[in-house]
Each structure stands twice: as C-alpha cells, then as structure tokens.
DSSP file (Angstrom, degrees, kcal/mol; ACC not computed):
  #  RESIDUE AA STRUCTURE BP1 BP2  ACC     N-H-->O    O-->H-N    N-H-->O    O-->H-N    TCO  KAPPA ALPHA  PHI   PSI    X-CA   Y-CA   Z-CA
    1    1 A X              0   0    0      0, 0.0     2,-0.3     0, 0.0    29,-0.0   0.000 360.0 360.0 360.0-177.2   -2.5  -24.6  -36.9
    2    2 A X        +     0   0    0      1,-0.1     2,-0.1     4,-0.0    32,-0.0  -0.691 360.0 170.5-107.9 101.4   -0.8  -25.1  -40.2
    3    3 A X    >   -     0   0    0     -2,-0.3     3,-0.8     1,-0.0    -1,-0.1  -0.553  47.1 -96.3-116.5-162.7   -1.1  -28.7  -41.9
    4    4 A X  T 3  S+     0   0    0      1,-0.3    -2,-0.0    -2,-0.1    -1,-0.0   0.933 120.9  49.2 -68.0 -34.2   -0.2  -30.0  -45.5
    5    5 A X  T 3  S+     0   0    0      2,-0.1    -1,-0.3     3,-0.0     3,-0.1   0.412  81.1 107.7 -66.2 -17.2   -3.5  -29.6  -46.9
    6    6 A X  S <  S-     0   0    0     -3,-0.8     2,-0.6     1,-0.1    -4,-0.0  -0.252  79.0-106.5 -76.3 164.5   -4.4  -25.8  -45.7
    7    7 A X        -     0   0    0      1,-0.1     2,-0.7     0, 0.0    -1,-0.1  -0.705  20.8-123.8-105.0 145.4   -4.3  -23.8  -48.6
    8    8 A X        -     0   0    0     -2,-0.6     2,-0.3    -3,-0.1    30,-0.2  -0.630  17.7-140.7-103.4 113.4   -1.6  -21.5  -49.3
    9    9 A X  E     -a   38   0A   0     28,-2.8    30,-1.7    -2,-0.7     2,-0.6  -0.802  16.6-147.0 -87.1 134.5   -2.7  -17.4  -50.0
   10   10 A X  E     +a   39   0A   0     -2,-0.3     2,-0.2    28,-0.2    30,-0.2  -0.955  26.6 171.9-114.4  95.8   -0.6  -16.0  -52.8
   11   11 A X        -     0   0    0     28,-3.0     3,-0.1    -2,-0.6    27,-0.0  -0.484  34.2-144.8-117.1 174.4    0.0  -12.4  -52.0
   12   12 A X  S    S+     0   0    0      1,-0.2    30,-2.0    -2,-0.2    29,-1.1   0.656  90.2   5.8-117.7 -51.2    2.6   -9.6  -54.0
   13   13 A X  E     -b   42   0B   0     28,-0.2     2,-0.5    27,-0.1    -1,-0.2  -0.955  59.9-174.6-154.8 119.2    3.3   -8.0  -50.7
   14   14 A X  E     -b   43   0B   0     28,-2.4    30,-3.1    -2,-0.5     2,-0.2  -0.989  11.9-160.5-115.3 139.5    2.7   -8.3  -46.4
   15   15 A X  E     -b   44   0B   0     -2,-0.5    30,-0.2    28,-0.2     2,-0.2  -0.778  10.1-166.2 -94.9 145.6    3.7   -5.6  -43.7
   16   16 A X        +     0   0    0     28,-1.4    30,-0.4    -2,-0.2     2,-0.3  -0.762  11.2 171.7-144.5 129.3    3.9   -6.8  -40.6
   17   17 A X        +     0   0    0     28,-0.2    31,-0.2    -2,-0.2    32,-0.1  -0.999  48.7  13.2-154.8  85.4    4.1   -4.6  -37.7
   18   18 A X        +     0   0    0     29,-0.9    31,-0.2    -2,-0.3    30,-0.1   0.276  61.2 141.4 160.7  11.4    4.0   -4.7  -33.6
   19   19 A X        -     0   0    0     28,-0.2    30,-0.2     1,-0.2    31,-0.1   0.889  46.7-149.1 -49.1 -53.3    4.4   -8.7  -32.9
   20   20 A X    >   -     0   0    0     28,-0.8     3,-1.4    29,-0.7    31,-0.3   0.841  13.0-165.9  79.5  33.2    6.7   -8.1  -29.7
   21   21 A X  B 3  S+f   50   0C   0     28,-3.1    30,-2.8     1,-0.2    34,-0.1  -0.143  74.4  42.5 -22.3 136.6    8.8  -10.8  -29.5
   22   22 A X  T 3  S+     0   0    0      1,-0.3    38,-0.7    28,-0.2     2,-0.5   0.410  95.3 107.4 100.1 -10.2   10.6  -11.1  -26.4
   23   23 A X  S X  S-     0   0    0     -3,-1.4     3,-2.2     1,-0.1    -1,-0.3  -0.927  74.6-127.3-125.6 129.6    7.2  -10.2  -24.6
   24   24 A X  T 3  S+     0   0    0     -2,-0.5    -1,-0.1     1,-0.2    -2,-0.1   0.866 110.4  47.7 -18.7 -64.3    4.8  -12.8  -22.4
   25   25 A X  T 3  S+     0   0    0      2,-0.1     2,-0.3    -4,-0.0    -1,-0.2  -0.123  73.9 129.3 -98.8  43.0    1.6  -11.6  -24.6
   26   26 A X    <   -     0   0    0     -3,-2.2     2,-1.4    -6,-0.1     3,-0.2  -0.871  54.0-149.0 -66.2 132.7    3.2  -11.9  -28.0
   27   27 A X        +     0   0    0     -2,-0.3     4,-0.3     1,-0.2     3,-0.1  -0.944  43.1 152.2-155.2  63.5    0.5  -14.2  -30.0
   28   28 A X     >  +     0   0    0     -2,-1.4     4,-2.6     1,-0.2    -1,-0.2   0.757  60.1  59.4 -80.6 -27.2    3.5  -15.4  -31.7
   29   29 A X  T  4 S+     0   0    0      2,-0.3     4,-0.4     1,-0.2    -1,-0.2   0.334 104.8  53.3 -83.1   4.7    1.7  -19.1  -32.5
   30   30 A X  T  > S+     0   0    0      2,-0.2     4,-0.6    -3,-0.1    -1,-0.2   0.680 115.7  41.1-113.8 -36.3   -1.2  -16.9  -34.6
   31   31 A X  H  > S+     0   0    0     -4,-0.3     4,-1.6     2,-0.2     5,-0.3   0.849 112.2  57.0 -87.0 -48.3    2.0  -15.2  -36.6
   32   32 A X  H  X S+     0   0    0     -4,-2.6     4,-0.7     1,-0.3    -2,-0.2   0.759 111.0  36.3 -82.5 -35.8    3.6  -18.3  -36.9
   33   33 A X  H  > S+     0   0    0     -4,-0.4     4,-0.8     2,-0.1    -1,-0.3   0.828 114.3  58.6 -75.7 -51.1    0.7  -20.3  -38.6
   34   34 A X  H >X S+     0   0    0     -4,-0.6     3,-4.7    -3,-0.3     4,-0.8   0.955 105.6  48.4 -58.4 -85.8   -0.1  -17.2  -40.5
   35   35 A X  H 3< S+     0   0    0     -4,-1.6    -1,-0.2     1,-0.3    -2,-0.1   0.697 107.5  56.7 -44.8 -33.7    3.8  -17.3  -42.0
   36   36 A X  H 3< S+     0   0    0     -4,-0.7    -1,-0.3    -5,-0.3    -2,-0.2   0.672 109.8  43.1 -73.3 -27.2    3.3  -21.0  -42.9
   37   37 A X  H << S+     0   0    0     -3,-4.7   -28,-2.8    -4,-0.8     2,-0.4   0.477 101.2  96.3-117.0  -2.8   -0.1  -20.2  -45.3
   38   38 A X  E  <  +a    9   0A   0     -4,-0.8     2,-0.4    -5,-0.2   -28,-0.2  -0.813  47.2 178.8 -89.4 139.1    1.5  -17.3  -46.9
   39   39 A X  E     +a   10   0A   0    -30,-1.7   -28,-3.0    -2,-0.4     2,-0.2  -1.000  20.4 167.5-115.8 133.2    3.3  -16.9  -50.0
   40   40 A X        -     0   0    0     -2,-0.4   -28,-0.1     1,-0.2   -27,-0.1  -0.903  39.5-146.9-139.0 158.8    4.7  -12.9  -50.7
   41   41 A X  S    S+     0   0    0    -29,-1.1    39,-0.9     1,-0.3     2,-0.4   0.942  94.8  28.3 -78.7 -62.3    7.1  -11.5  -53.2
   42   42 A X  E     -bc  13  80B   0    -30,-2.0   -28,-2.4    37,-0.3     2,-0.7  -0.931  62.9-166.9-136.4 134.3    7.8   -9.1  -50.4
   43   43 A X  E     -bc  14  81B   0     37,-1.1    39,-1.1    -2,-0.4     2,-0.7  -0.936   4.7-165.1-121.2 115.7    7.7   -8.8  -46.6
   44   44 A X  E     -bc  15  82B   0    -30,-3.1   -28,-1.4    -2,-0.7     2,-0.7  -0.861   4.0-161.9 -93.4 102.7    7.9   -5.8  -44.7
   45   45 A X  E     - c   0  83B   0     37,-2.8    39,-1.1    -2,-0.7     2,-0.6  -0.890  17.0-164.1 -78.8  97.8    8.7   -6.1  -40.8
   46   46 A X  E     - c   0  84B   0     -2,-0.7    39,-0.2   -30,-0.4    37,-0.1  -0.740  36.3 -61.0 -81.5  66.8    7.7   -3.0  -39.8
   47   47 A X  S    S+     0   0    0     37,-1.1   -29,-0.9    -2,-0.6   -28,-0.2   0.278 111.1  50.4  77.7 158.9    9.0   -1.9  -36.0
   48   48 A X        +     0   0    0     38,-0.3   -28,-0.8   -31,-0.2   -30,-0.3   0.704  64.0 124.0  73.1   6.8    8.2   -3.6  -33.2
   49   49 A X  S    S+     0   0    0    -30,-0.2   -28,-3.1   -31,-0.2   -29,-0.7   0.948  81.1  30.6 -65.8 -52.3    9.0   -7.1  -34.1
   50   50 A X  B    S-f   21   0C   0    -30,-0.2   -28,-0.2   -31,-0.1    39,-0.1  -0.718  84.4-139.6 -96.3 144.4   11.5   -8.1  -31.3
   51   51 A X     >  +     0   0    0    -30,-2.8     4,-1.5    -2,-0.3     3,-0.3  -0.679  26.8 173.6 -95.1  60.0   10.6   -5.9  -27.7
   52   52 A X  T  4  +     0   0    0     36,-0.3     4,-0.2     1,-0.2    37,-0.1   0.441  69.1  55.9 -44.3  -2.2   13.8   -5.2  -26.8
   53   53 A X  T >> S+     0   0    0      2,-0.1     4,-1.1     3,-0.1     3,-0.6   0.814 111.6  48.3 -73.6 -54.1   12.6   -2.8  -23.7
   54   54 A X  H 3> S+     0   0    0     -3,-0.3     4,-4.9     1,-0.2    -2,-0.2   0.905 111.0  50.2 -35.4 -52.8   10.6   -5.8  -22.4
   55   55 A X  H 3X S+     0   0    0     -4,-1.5     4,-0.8     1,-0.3    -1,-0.2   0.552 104.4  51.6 -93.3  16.3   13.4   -8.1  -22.7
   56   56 A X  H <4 S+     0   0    0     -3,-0.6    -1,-0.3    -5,-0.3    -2,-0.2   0.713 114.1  49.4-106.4  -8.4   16.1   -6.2  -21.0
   57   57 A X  H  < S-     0   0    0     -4,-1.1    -2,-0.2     1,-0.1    -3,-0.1   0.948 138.1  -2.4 -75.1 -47.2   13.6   -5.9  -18.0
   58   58 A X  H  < S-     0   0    0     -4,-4.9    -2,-0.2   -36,-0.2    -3,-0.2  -0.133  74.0-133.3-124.0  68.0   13.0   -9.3  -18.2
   59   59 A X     <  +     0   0    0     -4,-0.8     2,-0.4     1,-0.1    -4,-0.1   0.090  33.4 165.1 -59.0  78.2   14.3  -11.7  -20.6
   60   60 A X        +     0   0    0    -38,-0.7     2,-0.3     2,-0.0    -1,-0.1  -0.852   6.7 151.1 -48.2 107.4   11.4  -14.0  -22.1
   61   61 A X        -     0   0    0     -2,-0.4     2,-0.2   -40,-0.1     3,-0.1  -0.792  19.4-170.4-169.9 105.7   12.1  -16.2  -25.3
   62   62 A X    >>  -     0   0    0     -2,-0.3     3,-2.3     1,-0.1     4,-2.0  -0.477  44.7 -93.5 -96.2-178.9   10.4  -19.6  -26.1
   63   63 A X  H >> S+     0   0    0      1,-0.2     3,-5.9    -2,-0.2     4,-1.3   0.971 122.6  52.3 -39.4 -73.9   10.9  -21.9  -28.3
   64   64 A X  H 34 S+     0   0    0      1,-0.3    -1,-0.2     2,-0.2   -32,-0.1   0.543  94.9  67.4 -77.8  20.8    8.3  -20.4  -30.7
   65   65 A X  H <> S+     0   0    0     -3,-2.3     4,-3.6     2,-0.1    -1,-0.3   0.806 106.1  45.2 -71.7 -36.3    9.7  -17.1  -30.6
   66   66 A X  H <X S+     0   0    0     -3,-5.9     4,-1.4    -4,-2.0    -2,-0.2   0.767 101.2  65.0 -92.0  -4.7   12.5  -18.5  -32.4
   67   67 A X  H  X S+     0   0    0     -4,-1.3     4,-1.8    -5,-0.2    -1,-0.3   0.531 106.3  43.0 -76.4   5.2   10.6  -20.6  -34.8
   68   68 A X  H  >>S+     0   0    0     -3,-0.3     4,-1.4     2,-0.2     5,-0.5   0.674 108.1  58.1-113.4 -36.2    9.1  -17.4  -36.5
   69   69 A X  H  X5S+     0   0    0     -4,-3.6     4,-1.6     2,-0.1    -2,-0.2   0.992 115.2  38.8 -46.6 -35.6   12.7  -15.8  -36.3
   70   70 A X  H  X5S+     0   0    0     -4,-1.4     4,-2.1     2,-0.2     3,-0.5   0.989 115.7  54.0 -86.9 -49.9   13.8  -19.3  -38.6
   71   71 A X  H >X5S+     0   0    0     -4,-1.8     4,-2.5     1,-0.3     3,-0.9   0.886 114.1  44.8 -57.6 -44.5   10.2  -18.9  -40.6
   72   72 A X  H 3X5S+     0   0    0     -4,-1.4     4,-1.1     2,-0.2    -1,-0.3   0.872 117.3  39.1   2.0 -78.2   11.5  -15.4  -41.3
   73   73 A X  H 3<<S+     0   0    0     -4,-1.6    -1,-0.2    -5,-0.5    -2,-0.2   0.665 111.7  57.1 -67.7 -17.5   14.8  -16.2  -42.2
   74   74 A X  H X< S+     0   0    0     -4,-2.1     3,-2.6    -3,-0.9    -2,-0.2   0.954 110.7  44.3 -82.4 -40.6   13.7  -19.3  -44.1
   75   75 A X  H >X S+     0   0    0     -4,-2.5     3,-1.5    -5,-0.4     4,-1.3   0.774 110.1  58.5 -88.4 -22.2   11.0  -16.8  -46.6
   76   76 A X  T 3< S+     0   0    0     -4,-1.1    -1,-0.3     1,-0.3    -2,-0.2   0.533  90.1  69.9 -81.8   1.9   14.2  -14.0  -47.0
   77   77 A X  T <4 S+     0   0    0     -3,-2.6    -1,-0.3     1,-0.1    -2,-0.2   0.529 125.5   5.5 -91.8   9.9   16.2  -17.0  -48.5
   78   78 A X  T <4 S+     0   0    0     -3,-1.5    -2,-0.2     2,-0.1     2,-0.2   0.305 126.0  61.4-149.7  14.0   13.5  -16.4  -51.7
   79   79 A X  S  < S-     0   0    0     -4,-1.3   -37,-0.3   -36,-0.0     2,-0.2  -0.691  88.9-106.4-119.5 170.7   11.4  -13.3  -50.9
   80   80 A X  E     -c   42   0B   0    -39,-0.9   -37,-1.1    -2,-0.2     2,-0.2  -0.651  45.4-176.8 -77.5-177.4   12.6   -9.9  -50.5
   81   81 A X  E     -c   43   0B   0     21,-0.4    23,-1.3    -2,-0.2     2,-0.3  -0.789   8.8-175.2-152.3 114.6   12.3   -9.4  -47.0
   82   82 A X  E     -cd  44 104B   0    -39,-1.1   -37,-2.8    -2,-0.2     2,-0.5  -0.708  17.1-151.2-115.9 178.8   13.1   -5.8  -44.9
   83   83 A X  E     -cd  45 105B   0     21,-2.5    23,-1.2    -2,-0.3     2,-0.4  -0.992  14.1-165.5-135.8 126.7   13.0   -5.2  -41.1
   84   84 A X  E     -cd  46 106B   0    -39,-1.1   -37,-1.1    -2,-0.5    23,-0.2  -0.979  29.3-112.4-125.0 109.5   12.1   -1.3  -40.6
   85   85 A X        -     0   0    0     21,-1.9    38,-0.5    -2,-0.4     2,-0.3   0.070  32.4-171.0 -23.6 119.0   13.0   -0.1  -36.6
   86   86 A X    >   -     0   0    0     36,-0.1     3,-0.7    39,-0.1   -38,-0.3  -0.927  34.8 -97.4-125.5-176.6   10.7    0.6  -34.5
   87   87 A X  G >  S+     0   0    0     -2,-0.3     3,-0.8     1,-0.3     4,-0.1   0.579 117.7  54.0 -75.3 -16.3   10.8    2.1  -31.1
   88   88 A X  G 3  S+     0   0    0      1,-0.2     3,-0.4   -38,-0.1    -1,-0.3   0.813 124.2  32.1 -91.1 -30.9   10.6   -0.9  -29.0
   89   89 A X  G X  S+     0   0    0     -3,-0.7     3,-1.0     1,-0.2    -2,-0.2   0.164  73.3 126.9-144.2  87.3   13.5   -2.1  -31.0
   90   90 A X  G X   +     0   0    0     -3,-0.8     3,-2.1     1,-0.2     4,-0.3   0.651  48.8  89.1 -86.3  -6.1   15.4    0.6  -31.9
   91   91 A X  G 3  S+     0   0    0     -3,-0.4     3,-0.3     1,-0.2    -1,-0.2   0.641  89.3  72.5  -3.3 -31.2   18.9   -0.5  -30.7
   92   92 A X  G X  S+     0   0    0     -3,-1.0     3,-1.8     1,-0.3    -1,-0.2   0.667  80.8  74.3 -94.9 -23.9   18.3   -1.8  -34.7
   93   93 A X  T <  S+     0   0    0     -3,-2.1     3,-0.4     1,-0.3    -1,-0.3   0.911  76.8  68.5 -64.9 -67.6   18.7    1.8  -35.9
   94   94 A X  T 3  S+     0   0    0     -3,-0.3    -1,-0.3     1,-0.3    -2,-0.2   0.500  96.7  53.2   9.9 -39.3   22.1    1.8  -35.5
   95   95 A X  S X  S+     0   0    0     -3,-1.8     3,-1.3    11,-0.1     2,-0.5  -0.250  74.2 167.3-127.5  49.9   22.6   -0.8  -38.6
   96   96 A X  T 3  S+     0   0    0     -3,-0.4    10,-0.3     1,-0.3    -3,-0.1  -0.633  71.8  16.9  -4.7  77.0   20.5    1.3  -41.2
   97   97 A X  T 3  S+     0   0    0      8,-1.8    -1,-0.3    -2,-0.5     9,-0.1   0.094  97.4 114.9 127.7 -17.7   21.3   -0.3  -44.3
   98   98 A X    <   -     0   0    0     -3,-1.3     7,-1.6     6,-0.1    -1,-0.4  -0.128  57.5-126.6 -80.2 179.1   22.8   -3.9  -43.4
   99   99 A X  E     -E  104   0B   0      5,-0.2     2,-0.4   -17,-0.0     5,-0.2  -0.883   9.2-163.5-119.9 157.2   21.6   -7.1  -44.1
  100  100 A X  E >  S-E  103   0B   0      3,-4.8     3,-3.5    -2,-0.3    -5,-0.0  -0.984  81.6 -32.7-134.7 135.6   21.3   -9.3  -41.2
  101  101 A X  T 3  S-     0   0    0     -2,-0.4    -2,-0.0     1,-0.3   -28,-0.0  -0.513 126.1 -41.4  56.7-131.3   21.0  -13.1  -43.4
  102  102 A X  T 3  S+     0   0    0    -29,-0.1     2,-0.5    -3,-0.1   -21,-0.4  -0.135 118.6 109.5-122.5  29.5   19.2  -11.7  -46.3
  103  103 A X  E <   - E   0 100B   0     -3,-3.5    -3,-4.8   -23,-0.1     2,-0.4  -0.938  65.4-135.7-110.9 138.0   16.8   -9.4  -44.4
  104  104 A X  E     -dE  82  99B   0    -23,-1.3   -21,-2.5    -2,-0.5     2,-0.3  -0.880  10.4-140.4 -94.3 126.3   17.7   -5.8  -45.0
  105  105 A X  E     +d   83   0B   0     -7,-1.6    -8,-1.8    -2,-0.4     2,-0.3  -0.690  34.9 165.2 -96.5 116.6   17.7   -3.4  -41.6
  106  106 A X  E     -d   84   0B   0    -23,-1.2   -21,-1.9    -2,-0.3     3,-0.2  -0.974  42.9-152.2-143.8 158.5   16.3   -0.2  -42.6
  107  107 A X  S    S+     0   0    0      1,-0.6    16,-0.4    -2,-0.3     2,-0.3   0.749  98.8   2.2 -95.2 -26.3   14.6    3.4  -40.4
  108  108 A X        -     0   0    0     14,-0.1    -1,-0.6    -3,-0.1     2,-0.3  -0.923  68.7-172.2-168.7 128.8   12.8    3.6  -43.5
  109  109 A X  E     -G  121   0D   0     12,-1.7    12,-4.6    -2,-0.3     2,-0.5  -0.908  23.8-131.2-151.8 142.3   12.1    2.1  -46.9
  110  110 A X  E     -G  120   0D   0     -2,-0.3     2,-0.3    10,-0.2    10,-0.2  -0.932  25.9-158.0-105.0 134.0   10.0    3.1  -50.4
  111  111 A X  E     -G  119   0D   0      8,-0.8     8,-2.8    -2,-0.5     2,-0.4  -0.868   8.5-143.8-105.7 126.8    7.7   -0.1  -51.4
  112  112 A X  E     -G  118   0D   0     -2,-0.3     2,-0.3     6,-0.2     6,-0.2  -0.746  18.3-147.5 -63.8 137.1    6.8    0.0  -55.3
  113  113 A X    >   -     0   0    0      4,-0.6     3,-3.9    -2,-0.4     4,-0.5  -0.852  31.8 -97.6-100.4 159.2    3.1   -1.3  -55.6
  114  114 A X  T 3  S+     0   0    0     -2,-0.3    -1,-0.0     1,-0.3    -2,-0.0   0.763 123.3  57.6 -59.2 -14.1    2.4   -3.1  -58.5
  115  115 A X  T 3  S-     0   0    0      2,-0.2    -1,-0.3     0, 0.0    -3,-0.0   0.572 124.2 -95.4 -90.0  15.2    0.9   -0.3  -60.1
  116  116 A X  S <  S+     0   0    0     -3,-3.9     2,-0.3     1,-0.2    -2,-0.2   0.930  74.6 146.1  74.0  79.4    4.0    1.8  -59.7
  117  117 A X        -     0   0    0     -4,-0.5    -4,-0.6     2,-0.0    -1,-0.2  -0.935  45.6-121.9-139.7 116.1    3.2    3.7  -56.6
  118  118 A X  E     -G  112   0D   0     -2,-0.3     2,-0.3    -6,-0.2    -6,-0.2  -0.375  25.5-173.6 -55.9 134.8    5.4    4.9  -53.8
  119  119 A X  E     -G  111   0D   0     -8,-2.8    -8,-0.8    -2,-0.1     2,-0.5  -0.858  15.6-140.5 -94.0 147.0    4.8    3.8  -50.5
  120  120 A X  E     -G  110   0D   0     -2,-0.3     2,-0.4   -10,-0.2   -10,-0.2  -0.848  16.7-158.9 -68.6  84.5    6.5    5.0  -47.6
  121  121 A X  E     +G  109   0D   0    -12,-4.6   -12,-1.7    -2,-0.5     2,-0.3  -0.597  30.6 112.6-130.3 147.2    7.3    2.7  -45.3
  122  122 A X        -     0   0    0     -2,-0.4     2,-0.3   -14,-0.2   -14,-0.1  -0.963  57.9 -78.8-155.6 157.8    8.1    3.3  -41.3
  123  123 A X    >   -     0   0    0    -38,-0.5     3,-2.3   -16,-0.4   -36,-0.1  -0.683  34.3-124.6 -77.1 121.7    6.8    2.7  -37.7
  124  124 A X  G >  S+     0   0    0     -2,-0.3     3,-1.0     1,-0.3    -1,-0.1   0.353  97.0  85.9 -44.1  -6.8    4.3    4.7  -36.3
  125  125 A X  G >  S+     0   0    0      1,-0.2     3,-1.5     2,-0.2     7,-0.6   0.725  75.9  72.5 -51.2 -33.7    6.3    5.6  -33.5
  126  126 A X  G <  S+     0   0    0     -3,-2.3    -1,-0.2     1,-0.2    -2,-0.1   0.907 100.2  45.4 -58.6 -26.6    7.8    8.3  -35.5
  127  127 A X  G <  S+     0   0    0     -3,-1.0     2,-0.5    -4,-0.1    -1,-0.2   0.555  82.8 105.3 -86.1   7.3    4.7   10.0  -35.2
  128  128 A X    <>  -     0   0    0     -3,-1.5     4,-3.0     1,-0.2     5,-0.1  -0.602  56.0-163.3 -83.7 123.1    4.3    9.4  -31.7
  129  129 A X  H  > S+     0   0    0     -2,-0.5     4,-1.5     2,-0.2     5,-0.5   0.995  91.9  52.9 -93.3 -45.3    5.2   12.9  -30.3
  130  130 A X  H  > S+     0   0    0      2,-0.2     4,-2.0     3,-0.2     8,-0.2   0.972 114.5  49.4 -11.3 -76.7    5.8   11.3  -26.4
  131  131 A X  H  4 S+     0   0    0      2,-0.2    -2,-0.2     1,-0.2     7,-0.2   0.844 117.2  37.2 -39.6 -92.1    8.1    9.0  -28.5
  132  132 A X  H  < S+     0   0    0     -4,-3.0     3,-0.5    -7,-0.6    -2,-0.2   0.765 119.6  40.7 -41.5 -75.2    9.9   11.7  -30.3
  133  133 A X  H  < S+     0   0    0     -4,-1.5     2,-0.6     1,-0.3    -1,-0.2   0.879 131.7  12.9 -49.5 -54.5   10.2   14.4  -27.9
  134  134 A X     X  +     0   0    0     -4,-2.0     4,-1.1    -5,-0.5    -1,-0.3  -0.801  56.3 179.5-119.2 100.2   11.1   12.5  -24.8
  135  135 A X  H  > S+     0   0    0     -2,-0.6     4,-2.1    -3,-0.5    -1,-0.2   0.904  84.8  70.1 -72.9 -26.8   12.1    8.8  -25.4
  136  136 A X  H  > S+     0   0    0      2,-0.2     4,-3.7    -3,-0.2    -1,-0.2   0.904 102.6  39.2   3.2 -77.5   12.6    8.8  -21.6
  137  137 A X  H  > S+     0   0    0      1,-0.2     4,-3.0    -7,-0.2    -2,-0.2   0.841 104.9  63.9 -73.7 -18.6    8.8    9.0  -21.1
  138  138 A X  H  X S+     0   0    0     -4,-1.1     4,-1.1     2,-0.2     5,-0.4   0.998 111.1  45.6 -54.9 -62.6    7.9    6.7  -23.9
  139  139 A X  H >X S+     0   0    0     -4,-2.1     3,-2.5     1,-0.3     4,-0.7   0.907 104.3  55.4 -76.2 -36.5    9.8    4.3  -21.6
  140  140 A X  H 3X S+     0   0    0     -4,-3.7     4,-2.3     1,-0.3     3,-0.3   0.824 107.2  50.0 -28.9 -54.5    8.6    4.9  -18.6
  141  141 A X  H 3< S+     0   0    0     -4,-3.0    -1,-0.3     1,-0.2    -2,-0.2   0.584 100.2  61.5 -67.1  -7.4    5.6    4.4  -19.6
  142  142 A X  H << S+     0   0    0     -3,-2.5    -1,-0.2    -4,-1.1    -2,-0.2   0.276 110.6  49.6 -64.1 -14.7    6.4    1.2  -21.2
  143  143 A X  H  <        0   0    0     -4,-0.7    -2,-0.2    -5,-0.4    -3,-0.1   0.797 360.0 360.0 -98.3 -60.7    7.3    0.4  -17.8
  144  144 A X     <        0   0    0     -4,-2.3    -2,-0.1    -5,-0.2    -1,-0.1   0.680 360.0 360.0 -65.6 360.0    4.0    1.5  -15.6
C-alpha cells in the first residue's frame, strides 16, 4: 500500500473504467493505492464505477468502498474530474450534465489531448448490442 515515501506518477490525464463498486470482487484496495500515487490534470470515470444492479440484488459497501468515493472527491477539489455512465450504473444517465461535488455526470464527453486531439469518451456498453437492444437480457445475464 501507499506510504509517504512511495513516489508519486505525474500524469496529464487517467480514464478509469469498470471498478464495480458495490460488488464483493471489486479490487477496490488496488484502485485505492493507485489513487494515492497518482497526480492527473484530468480524470475520467468511465461507466461502471458504482454496480448499481449488484447492489440492488444485494447491497455490499465497506469501508473502503467509501474511501475511494472521498479519494475521488478529494482529487475533483483540484483536478478536473468527470463520471461518464455506464450500464451497470446507468440510473446516472438521468443527471447528464450535473455536477455531483465537483465531478461532472456526463453519457458522453470530448477529452482534448495535449496535442489538440479529440477523444471521445463513453462506456463500451454502448457498443454492446445485447446491452442496446434488450437491456432486459443484459440484466439477466448480470444475474445468471
């Protein structure tokens, strides 16, 4: 884990994508150490952070679920920080455009790169044609 001495990676930009909060085999303490040795201008949470499907079948949340919600919250009080929906928690879609703290809620977002280059950025679920066509089976099979 993360002491005073580890050395601190100086980045322009991380996505991060599919942790699943709210779920048993989240490897949240691996993200959480991880959060702690990074410095970014900008952090993209890209779908799939929280598993709301999981947690309304069974409701999981330790302690150190919620310490990477406050490391989160703590790096959007000087980073930019956006949260782009994905299917496990898309409930999130609904609030397109808000800030929730200082993290901005988005279905979709354009990333500059430092060489001026658009990025798109969204959760791959949209391309998931199960997903699209029937979110039904999507869940079902989240289930089985």
């Amino acid at each position: 884990m993360h002491t005073k001495n580890s050395p601190t990676m100086k980045v322009r930009s991380v996505w991060i994508s599919d942790v699943h909060l709210g779920f048993y085999g989240c490897s949240a303490g691996f993200l959480l150490d991880f959060l702690h040795n990074i410095e970014c201008d900008y952090l993209s949470l890209t779908g799939d952070i929280v598993n709301i499907w999981e947690m309304k079948k069974r409701m999981y949340w330790p302690q150190i679920h919620n310490n990477v919600i406050r490391e989160l919250l703590g790096k959007a009080k000087h980073n930019k920080v956006i949260f782009v929906s994905g299917n496990h928690d898309e409930l999130l879609r609904d609030y397109d455009g808000t800030q929730f703290g200082n993290v901005e809620i988005k279905h979709e977002a354009i990333h500059i790169t430092a060489d001026d280059k658009k990025l798109l950025i969204l959760h791959g679920d949209r391309f998931d044609s199960v997903v699209a066509a029937s979110p039904m089976v999507a869940k079902i099979g989240s289930r089985l």
